[in-house]
PATIPA-333398 format. One record per residue (C-alpha): x, y, z; residue in one letter. Coordinates in steps of 0.001 Angstrom, whole numbers, plus 500000, padded with zeros to 6 digits. Layout:
<recs>
XYZA...
</recs>
This chain:
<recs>
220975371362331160X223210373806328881X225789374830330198X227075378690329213X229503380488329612X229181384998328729X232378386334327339X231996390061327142X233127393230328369X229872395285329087X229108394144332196X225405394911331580X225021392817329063X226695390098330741X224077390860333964X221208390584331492X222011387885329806X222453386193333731X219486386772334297X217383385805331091X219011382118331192X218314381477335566X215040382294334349X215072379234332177X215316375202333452X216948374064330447X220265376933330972X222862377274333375X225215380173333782X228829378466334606X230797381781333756X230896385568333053X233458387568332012X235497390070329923X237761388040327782X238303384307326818X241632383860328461X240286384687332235X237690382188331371X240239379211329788X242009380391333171X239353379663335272X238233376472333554X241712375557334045X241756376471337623X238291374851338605X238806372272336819X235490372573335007X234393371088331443X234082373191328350X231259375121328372X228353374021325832X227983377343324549X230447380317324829X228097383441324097X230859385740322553X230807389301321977X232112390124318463X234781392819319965X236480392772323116X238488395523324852X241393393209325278X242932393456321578X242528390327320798X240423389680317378X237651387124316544X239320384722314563X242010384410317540X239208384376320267X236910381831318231X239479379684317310X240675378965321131X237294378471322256X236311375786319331X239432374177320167X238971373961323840X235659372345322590X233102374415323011X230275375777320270X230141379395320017X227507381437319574X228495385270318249X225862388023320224X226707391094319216X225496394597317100X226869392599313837X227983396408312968X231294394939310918X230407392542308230X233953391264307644X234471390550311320X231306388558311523X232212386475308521X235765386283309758X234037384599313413X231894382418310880X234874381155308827X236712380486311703X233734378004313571X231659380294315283X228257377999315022X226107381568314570X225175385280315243X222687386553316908X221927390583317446X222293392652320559X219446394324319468X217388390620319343X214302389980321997X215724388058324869X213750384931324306X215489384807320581X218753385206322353X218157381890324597X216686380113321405X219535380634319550X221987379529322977X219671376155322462X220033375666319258X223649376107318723X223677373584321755X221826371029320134X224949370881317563X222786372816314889X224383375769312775X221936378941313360X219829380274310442X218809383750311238X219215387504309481X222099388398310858X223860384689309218X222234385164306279X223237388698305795X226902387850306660X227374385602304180X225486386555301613X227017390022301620X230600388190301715X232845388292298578X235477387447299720X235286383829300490X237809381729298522X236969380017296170X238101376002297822X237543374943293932X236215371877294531X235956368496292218X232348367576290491X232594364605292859X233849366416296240X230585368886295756X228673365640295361X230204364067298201X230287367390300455X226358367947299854X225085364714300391X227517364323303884X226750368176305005X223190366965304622X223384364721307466X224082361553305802X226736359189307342X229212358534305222X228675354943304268X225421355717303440X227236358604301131X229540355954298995X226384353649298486X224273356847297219X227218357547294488X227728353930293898X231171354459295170X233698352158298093X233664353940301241X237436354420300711X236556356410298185X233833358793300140X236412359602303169X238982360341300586X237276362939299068X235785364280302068X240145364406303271X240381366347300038X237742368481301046X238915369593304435X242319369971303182X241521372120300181X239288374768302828X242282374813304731X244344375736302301X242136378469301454X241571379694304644X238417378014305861X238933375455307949X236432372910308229X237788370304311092X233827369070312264X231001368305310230X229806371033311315X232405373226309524X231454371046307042X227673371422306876X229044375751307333X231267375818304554X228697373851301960X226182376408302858X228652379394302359X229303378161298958X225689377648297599X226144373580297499X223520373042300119X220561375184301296X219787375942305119X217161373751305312X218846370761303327X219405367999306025X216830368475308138X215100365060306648X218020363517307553X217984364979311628X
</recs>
């Protein structure tokens, strides 16, 4: 069972999107509301797990901004999936650098709305229009100017390759893989673009061209 939890404040949407995931056996609705910090309130208070997936509208009437609201959510260790109009490029790509694990429209048919929910729960980065369009309209992304070798290492690890299996592929000592995957996630940092999960990882190779969407799924 997924567990999710609807951060947004039209309470329409949060009533519809109720509704379409008690109409599925593999969803469960543990919490709607307007902003993130009544719901890290209430998890506090109930003493409740993260949720799996924190559907989160882009824009919330609170004042706080994505990167803030994303960035407390992936650290209270949830994934988060972004639902809204995807009106504001930079914002989405701003929720995308900071760990958001997708997009999906407001305008999207209900059913694509729960696949996506599934998807990101399953631990897998969502592929869809509104992703694609986000970053491939993005110039803005720094440039993390990575080593020959770190690309190497990055692609074949944000692949789904374990990292042992990553030094033997390059004819390198393991030592030497986790190093430059350290190097890695410290150079995105500095840059701006975090990367703390393979995940991030698997995100930030794609951003920069050194894997394709599909790259990986051999490996699943």
């Amino acid at each position: 069972m997924t567990r999710v939890a609807l951060i947004d404040d039209h309470e329409s949407v949060r009533l519809g999107l109720e509704a379409a995931c008690a109409g599925e056996e593999s969803t469960a609705v543990v919490f709607s509301g307007s902003n993130v910090t009544e719901y890290l309130q209430w998890r506090l208070a109930a003493d409740e797990s993260p949720a799996d997936v924190v559907v989160l509208d882009l824009t919330l009437g609170d004042g706080t901004t994505v990167a803030e609201n994303v960035q407390r959510l992936v650290g209270d260790g949830s994934s988060v999936l972004i639902h809204s109009v995807a009106d504001r490029p930079a914002a989405v790509r701003e929720a995308l650098s900071w760990g958001a694990a997708g997009i999906v429209s407001k305008a999207s048919p209900i059913h694509e709305v729960i696949g996506a929910i599934l998807t990101v729960a399953r631990g897998e980065l969502l592929n869809n229009v509104e992703w694609a369009s986000a970053v491939e309209g993005d110039r803005e992304f720094a440039d993390a100017q990575l080593s020959v070798r770190e690309r190497e290492v990055l692609r074949l690890y944000a692949a789904g390759l374990p990292l042992k299996v990553v030094a033997d592929r390059l004819g390198v000592a393991y030592s030497t893989a986790k190093e430059n995957i350290t190097r890695v996630r410290v150079k995105y940092v500095e840059v701006g673009r975090p990367a703390p999960t393979k995940i991030d990882l698997r995100l930030r190779a794609m951003e920069d061209g050194i894997i394709g969407p599909s790259d990986g799924e051999r490996h699943g």
